[in-house]
C-alpha positions in Angstrom: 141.1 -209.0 56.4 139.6 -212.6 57.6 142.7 -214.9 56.8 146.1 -214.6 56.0 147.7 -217.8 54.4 151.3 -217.9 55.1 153.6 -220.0 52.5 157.2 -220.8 53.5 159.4 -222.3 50.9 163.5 -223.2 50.7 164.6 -223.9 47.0 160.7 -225.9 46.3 160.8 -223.8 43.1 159.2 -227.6 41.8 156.5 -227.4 44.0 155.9 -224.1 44.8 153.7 -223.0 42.0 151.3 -225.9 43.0 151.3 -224.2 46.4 150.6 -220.9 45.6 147.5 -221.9 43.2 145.8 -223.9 45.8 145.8 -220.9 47.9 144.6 -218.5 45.1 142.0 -220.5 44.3 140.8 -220.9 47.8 136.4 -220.6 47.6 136.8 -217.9 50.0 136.0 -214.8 48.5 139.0 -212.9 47.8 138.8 -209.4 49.6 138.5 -211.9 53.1 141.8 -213.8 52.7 145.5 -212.4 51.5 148.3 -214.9 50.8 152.2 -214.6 52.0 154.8 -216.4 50.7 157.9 -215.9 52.7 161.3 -217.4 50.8 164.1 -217.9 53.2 166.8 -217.4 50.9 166.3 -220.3 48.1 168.9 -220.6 45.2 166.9 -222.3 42.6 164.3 -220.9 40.3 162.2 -220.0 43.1 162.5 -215.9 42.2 161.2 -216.6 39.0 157.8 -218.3 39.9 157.1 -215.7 42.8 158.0 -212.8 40.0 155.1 -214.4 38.0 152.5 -213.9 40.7 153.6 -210.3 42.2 150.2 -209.2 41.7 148.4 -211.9 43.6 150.7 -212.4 46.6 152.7 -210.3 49.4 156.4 -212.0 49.3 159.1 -211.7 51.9 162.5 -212.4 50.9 165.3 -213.8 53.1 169.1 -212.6 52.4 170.2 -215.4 54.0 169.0 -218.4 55.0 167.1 -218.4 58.6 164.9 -221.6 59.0 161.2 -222.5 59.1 160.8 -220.5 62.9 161.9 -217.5 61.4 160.0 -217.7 58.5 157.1 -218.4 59.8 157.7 -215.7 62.3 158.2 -212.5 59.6 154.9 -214.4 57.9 153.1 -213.9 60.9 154.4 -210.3 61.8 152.9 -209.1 58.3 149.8 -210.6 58.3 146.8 -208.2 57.9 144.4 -210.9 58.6 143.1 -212.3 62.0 143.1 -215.6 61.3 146.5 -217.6 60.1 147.0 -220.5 58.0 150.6 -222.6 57.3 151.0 -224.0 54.0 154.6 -225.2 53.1 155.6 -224.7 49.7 155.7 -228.6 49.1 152.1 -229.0 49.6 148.8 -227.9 48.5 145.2 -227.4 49.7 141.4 -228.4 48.7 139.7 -225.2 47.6 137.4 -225.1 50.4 140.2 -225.3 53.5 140.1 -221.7 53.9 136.2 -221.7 53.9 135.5 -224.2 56.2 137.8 -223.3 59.2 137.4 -219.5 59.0 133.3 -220.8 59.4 134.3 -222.3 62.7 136.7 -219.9 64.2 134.3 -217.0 63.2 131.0 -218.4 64.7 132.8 -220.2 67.6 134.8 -217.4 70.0 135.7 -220.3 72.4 138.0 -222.0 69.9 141.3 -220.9 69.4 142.4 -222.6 66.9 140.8 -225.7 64.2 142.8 -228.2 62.0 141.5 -230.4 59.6 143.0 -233.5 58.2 145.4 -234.4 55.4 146.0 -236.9 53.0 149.4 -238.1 51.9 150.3 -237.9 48.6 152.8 -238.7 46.5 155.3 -236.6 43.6 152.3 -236.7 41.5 149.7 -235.5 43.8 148.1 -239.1 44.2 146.2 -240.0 47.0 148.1 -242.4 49.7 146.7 -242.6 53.1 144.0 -240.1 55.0 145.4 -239.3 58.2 144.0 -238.2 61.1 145.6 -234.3 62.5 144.5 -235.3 66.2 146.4 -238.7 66.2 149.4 -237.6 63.9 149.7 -233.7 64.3 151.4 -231.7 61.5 152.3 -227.4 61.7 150.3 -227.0 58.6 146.5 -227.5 57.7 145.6 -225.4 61.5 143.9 -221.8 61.0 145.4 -220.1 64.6 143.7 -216.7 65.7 147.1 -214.5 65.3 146.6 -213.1 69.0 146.9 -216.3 70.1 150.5 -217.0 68.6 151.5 -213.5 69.8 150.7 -214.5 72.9 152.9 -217.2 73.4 155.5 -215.2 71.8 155.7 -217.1 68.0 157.7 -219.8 67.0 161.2 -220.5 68.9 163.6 -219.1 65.7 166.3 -221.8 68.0 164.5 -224.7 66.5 165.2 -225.4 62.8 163.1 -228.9 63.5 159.9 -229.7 65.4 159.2 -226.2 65.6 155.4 -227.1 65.5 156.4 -229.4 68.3 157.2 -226.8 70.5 154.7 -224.3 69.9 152.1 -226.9 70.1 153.1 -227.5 73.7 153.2 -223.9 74.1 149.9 -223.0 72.7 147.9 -226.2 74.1 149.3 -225.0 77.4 146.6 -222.0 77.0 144.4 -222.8 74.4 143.0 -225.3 71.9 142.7 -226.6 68.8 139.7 -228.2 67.2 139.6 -231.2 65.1 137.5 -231.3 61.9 137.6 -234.6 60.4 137.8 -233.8 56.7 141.1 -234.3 54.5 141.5 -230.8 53.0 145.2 -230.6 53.4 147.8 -232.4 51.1 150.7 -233.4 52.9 153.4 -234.4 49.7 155.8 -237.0 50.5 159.2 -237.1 48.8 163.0 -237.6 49.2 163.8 -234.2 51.0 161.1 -234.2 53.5 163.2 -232.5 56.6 161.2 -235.1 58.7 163.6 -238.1 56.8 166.7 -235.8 58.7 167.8 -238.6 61.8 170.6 -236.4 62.6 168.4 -233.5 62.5 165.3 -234.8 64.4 167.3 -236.3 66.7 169.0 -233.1 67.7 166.2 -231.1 68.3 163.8 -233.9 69.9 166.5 -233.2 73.0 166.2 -230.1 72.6 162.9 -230.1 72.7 163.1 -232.1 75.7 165.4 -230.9 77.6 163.2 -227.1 77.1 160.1 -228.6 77.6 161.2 -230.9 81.2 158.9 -231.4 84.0 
């Protein structure tokens, strides 16, 4: 197994089905890539969509709720593949995303990990901005070689906010990441985006500081 493409959702039931069929339909053939949709407890319809697609995905279910670390975390502990790919359930990919990075990684042994760009878009999937991943960094859109996030032990499951903060310091620490300018991750931006959390990103930037001090 090439690629194993971890989805984390909490109650996206409205977006999640977008999610999943951008990683289905991935130009990758299929035997090279597996997809994993962990669901940290959501109470909305969430079951029913995942129920649809039993045949085509590996699910993980949470009994409670645990956070983004954690799910990301049991994602990562039952991947098959040697390469792994975030994709929250709010967003979707292009069809070639999977293609093009597991192309790099596979013919390039000194890079540990590649991330492409993303575009913005809004509730109905238009087009708002191209961003660039090396100037505004986001946990999703990077394809990781899984031995390198075992070796820097995974995501800190203390953080329910700027996780990817944190591991990125952690993992840059060691490694690197590759920048491929395309846009080939969507990035969907809406009303419950945990990034629109003050309280929340507040909290955790000093925690983040305070773990990460000189």
């Amino acid at each position: 197994m090439l690629v194993s493409l971890i989805i984390t959702s909490y109650n996206y039931a409205r977006y999640l089905e977008r999610a999943i069929r951008s990683a289905l339909n991935q130009s990758l053939e299929h035997n090279n890539f597996e997809v994993i949709v962990v669901d940290d407890c959501s109470k909305d319809e969430s079951h029913m969509i995942l129920d649809n697609y039993c045949d085509e995905i590996r699910t993980i279910r949470f009994s409670e709720n645990k956070g983004l670390s954690a799910a990301r975390n049991a994602g990562i502990k039952k991947a098959k593949g040697q390469y792994i790919l975030f994709l929250d359930a709010d967003d979707y990919l292009h069809s070639d995303t999977l293609k093009v990075l597991s192309v790099f990684l596979t013919e390039n042994n000194r890079l540990d990990a590649v991330a492409v760009d993303y575009y913005l878009v809004n509730e109905f999937g238009d087009h708002i901005e191209w961003v660039s991943s090396s100037e505004k960094p986001i946990a999703c859109g990077i394809m990781f070689r899984k031995d390198r996030l075992f070796d820097i032990g995974l995501y800190d499951e203390k953080f329910r906010a700027r996780e990817e903060e944190d591991l990125r310091k952690r993992f840059l620490a060691k490694n690197n990441i590759y920048h491929i300018p395309l846009p080939l991750y969507r990035y969907r931006m809406h009303d419950n985006n945990l990034t629109k959390n003050k309280k929340e990103m507040d909290k955790h930037a000093e925690m983040l500081k305070k773990k990460h001090k000189p």
